[in-house]
C-alpha positions in Angstrom: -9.3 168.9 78.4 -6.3 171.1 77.3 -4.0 168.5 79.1 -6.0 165.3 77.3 -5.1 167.2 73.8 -1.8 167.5 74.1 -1.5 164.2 75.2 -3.0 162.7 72.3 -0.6 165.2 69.8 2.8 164.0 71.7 1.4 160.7 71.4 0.2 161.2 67.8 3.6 162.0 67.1 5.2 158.6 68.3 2.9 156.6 65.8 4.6 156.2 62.2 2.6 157.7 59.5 1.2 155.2 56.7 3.3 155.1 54.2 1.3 156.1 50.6 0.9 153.3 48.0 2.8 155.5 45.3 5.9 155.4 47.7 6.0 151.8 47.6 5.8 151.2 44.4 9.7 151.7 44.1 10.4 148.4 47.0 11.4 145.4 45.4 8.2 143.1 46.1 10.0 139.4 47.2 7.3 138.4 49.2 7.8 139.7 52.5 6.0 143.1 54.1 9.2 143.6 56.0 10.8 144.4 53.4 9.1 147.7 52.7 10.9 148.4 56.6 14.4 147.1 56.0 15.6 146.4 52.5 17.9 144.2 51.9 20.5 146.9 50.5 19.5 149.0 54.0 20.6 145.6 55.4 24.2 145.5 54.1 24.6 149.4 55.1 23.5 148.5 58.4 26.1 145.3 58.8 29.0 146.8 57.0 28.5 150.2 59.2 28.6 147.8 62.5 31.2 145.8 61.3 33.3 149.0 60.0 32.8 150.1 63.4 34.1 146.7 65.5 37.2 146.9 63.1 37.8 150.5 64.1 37.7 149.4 67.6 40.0 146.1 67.5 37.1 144.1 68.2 37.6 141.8 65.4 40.5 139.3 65.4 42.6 139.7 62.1 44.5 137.5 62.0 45.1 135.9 58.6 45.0 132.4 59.7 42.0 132.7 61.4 39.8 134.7 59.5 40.4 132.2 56.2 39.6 129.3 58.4 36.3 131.0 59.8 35.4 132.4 57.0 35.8 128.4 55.2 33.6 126.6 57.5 30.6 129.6 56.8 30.9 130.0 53.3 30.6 126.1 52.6 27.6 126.2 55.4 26.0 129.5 53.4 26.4 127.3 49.9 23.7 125.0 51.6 21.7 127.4 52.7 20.4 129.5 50.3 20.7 130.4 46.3 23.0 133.5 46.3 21.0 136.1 47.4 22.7 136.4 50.4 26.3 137.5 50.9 27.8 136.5 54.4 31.4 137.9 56.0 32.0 135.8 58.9 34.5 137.3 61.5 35.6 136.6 64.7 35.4 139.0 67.5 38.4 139.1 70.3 36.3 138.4 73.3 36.3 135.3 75.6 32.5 135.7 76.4 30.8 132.3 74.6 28.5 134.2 72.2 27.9 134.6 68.5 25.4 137.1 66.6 24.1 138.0 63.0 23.9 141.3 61.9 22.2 142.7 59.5 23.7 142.3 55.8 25.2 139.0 56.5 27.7 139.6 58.9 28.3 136.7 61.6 30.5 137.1 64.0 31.3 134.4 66.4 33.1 135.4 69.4 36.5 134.2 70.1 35.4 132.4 73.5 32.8 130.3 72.1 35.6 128.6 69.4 37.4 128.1 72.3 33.9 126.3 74.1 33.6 123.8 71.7 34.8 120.2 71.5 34.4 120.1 67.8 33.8 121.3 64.4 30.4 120.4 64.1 29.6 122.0 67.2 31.0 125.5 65.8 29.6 124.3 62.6 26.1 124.3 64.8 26.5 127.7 65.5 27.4 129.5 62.6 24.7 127.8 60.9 21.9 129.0 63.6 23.4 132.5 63.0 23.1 131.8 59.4 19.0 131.0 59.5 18.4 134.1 61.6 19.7 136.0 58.2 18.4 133.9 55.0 15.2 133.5 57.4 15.0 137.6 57.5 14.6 137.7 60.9 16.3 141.5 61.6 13.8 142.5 58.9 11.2 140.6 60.0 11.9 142.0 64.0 11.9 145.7 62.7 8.3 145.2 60.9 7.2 143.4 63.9 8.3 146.3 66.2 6.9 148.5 64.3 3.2 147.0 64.1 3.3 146.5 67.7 4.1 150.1 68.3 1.4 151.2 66.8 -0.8 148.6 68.7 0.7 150.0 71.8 0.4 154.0 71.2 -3.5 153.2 70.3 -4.3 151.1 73.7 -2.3 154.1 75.9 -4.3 156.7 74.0 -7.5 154.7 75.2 -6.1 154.7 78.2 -5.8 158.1 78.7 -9.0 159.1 76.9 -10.9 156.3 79.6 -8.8 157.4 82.5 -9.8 161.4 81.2 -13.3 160.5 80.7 -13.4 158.2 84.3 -11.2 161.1 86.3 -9.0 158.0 87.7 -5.4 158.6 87.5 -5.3 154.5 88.4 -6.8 153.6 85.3 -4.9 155.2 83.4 -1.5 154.1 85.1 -2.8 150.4 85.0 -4.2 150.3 81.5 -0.7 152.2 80.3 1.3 149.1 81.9 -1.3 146.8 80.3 -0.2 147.7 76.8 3.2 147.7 77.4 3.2 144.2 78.8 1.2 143.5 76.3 3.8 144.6 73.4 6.6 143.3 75.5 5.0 139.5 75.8 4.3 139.7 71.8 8.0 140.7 71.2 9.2 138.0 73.1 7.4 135.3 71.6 8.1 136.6 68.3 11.9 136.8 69.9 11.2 132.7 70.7 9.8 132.0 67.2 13.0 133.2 65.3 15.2 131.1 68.0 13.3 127.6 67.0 13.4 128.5 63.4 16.4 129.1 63.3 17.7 125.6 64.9 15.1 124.1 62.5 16.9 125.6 59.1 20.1 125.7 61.0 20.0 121.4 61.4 19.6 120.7 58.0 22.0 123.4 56.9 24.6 121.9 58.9 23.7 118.5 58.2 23.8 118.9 54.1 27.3 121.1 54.5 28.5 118.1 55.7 29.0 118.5 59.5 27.0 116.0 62.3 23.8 117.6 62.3 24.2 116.4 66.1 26.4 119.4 66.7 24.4 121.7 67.4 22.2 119.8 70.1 25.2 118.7 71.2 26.6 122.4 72.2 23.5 123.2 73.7 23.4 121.2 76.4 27.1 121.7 76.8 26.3 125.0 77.4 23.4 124.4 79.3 25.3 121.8 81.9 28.0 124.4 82.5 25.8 127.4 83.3 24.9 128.4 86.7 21.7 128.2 88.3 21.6 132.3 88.3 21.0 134.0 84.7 24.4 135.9 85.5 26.5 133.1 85.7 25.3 132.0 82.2 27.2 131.9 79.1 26.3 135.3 77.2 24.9 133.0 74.2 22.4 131.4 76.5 21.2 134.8 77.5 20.7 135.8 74.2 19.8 132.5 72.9 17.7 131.3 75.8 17.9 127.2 75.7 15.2 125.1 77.2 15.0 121.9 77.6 12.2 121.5 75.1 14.0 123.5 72.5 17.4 121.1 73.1 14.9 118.2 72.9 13.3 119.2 70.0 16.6 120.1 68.1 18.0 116.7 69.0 15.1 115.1 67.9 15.2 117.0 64.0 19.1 116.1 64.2 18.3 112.4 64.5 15.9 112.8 61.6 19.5 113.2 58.8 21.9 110.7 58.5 25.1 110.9 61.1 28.0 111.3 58.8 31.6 109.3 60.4 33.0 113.2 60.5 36.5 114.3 61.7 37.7 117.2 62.6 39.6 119.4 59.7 43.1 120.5 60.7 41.9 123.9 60.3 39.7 123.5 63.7 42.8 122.7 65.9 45.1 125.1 64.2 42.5 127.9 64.3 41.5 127.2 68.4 45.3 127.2 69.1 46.5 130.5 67.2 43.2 132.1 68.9 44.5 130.7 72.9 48.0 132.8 71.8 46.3 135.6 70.2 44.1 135.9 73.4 46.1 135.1 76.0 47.5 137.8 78.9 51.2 136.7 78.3 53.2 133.9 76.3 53.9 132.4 79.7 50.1 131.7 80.4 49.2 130.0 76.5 52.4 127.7 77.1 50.8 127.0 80.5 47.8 125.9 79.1 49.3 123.9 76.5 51.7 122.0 78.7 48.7 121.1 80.4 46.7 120.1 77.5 49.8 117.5 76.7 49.1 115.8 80.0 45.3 114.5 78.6 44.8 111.4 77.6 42.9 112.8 74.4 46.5 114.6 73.7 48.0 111.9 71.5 48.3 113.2 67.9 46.9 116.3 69.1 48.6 118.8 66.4 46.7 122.2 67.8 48.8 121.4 71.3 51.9 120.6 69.3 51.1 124.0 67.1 50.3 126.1 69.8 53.4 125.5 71.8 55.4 126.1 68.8 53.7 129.4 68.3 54.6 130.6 72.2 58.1 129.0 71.6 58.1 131.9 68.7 56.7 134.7 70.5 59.5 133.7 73.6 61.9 134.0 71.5 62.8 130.2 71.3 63.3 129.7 67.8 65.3 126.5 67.6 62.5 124.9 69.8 60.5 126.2 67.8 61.8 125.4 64.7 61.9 121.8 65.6 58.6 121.4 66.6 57.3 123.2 63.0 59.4 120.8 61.1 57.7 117.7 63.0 54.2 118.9 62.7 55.1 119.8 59.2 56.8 116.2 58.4 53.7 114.6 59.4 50.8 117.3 58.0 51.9 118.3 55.1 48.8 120.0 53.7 48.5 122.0 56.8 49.4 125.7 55.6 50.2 127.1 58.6 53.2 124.8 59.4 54.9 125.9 56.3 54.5 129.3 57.0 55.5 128.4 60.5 58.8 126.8 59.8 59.4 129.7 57.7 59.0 132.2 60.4 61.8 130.1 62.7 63.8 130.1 59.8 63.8 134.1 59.3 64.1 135.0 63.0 67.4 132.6 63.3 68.7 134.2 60.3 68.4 131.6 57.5 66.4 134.0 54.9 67.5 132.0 51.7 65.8 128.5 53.8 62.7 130.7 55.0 62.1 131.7 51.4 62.7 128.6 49.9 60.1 127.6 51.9 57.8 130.2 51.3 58.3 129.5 47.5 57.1 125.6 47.6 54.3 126.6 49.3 53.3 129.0 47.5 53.4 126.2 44.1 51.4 123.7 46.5 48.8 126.1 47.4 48.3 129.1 45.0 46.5 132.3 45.9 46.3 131.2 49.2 45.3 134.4 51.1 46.9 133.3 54.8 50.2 132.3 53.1 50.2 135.2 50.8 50.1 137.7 53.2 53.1 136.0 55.0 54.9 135.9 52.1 55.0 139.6 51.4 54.9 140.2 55.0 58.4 138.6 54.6 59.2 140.2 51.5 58.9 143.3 52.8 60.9 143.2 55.8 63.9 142.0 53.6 63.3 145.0 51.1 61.6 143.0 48.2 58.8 145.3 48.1 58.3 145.1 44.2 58.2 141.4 45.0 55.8 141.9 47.8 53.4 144.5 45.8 53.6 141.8 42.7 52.5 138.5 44.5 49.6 140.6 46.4 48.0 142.1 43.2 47.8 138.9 42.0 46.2 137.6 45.0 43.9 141.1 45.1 43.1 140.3 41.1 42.0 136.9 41.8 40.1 136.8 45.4 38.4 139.1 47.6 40.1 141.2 49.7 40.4 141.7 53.3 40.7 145.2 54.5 44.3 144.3 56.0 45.2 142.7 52.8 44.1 145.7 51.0 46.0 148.0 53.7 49.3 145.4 53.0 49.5 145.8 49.8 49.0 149.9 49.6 52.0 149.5 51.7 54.1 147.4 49.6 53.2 149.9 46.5 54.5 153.0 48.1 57.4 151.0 49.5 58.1 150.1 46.1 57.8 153.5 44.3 54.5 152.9 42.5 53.1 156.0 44.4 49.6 155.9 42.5 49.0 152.3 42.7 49.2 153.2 46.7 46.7 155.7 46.4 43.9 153.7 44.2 44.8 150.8 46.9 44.2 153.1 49.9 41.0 154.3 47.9 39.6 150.5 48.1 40.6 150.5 51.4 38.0 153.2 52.4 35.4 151.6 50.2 35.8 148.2 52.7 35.6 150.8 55.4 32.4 152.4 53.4 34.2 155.8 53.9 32.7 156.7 50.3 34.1 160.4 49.9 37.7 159.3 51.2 37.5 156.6 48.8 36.5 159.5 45.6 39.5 162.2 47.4 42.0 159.2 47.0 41.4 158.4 43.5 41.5 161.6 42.3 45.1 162.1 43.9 46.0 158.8 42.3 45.2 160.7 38.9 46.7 163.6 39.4 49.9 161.9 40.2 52.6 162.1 37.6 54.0 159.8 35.3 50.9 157.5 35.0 50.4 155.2 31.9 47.0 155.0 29.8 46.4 151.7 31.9 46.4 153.0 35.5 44.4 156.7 33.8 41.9 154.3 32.9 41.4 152.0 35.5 41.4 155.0 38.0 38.7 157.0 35.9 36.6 154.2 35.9 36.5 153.9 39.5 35.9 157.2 40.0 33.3 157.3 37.7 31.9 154.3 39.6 32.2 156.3 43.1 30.4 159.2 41.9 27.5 157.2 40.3 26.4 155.8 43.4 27.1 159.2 45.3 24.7 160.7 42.7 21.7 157.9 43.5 22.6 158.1 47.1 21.8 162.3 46.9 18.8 161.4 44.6 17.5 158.7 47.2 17.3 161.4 50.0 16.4 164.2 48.0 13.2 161.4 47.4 12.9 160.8 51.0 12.4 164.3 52.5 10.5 165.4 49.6 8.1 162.5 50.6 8.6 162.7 54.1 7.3 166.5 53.9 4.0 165.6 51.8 3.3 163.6 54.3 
């Protein structure tokens, strides 16, 4: 009997306490039990700290180019998909397995061998906005509540378990009825698992067909995906593993996809230009990207093919082949003149063969033709820099930091244009926002108050930096009161 009460205290002990109606009285009520669980503002810690914590790593791909294009085609997806209470950072992660996942918070990454998997936009498109129903949908949230009720259910069936097996004297019973409940919570997590997956290619459809994409995209990948797996789960692409497609489901998204008008759709440039800098970026050696593209020439689909053309160019570069180069930016370039990247391109060949009055001219006009343009800004001072025009550099990328949100290597760029150009405090406050980005709150506070105590400042940077100090310590002062709350609450209970 000793032995039977100690079971039911360790077990007691697993089963989360019921939280007291006074405590919830603080949640925000928007119509959802979950979100007594997971808040939405627990959400974004959750996602940044994850995302924070790929970055750290060099999981995620930062390259300029590819983050705007990315982050594009899921903004204008998000825009259709809900009414602002939802911030999304899309990101792509350097890893050629074809999968793509939603955090909590918002944050979708999509990894860098799915863009590579697809045929076209739409079918990207298809995926980002799956990943974008699992989030407005709540389904982290809605997981975390789940588990949570069906822990309980399962603690209370093994403690009747071992009270019958105690009272019976069979160890069997016990064993079985223990396995009983867990199957019994695992079955229930996998359905609920199921649930999210076709509600999420439900919302996803008509996100993607009123963003403008063929709603046919994402059926369309599916069985793509589904044709090139293996018979063995192993051999399957990682997204079908953790989006397991049936036939039914493929069926059943085809069939809402036929419901919305088939838009005549092509392919932005973007697409092309974003799938070749990613084959370079991820490549084992120059040699092996030009390989591939030599090959891709040899298609019959490669006629006016400017990701081929572009991609080449881009290995001529890192080979050291700048004329070649060169030639093939200015032809991609003469043709696709709103393309960004072959501006910036051109201008690249022209700084590594030495013509830095061309490759600025360059730089200039396209900055006139596309203002504030985060890729091309970043070039730009990239450029500046290296020729010693750092108050240039530092001027153009406060502009663009003034006007559009930062990136974490935009904000790391232009802390080091600032303390290349003298403006030591400025480099500080920007290294402060830096840590912000990378939630490193405390950094963010030590930072700014070096930035103050810097000499020479003017009333407008004292002010400025006070601010955001006094902004740092606010929240540090709810965040203290918040726990304080928490284990005062946590011990009356």
């Amino acid at each position: 009997m000793r032995r039977l009460i100690a079971l039911v205290a360790t077990l007691s002990l697993l089963v989360p306490p019921a939280v007291p109606a006074a405590a919830g009285d603080d949640l925000p009520d928007i119509g959802s039990p979950s979100n007594s669980v997971l808040s939405r503002e627990k959400e974004q810690q959750i996602g940044r700290s994850i995302f924070r914590s790929l970055v750290d790593t060099d999981r995620v791909m930062e390259d300029p180019e590819v983050q705007e294009y990315v982050q594009d085609v899921g903004l204008k997806l998000a825009s259709q998909a809900q009414d602002g209470n939802f911030r999304f950072t899309f990101f792509v992660v350097n890893d050629p397995a074809i999968n793509a996942f939603a955090l909590p918070g918002g944050y979708i990454g999509v990894h860098s061998g799915l863009i590579l998997a697809t045929t076209t936009e739409s079918e990207l498109a298809g995926v980002l906005a799956h990943e974008i129903s699992h989030v407005t949908q709540r389904h982290i949230s809605r997981a975390v509540f789940a588990n949570q009720r069906s822990s309980i259910l399962t603690m209370a069936a093994m403690l009747g378990a071992i009270l019958l097996g105690a009272v019976g004297g069979s160890p069997d019973i016990i064993t079985g009825a223990i396995a009983t409940a867990q199957g019994i919570s695992a079955q229930q997590q996998i359905n609920f698992t199921r649930a999210n997956e076709y509600e999420a290619d439900r919302v996803g459809v008509g996100v993607l067909a009123a963003g403008g994409f063929d709603p046919m995209g994402m059926p369309a990948f599916f069985e793509t995906l589904a044709r090139q797996s293996g018979p063995l789960a192993s051999q399957a692409p990682e997204f079908l593993r953790t989006h397991p497609v049936t036939v039914n489901r493929i069926a059943e998204t085809r069939e809402r996809a036929a419901s919305y008008p088939r838009p005549d759709v092509r392919d932005a440039d973007g697409y092309a230009v974003t799938r070749a800098r990613i084959r370079v970026l991820s490549s084992p050696t120059p040699e092996k990207a030009l390989e591939s593209f030599l090959g891709q020439q040899q298609l019959p689909r490669a006629a006016g093919d400017i990701g081929t053309e572009y991609g080449i160019a881009l290995v001529r570069m890192e080979l050291g082949q700048y004329r070649e180069a060169r030639a093939l930016f200015q032809g991609l370039l003469a043709t696709n003149p709103g393309v960004i990247p072959f501006h910036t391109g051109l201008a690249g060949a022209e700084l590594a063969l030495g013509n830095r009055d061309a490759a600025f001219g360059i730089y200039e006009q396209a900055m006139e033709l596309f203002p504030r343009n985060t890729p091309l800004t970043v070039r730009y001072a990239e450029a500046l820099l290296a020729a010693g025009k750092s108050k240039q550099a530092h001027t153009i990328l406060l502009d663009l930091l003034n006007n559009v949100p930062p990136t974490a290597e935009q904000v790391r760029l232009i802390a080091l244009a600032a303390s290349a150009a003298g403006d030591t405090a400025d480099a500080y406050y920007y290294m402060a926002e830096l840590h912000l980005l990378k939630g490193d709150v405390i950094m963010a506070a030590d930072q700014l108050r070096v930035a103050l105590s810097t000499p020479g400042l003017d009333a407008v940077q004292k002010a400025r930096f006070t601010a955001r100090l006094a902004e740092i310590q606010e929240w540090l002062d709810r965040e203290q009161r918040a726990r304080r709350q928490q284990t005062s609450a946590g011990k009356q209970q």
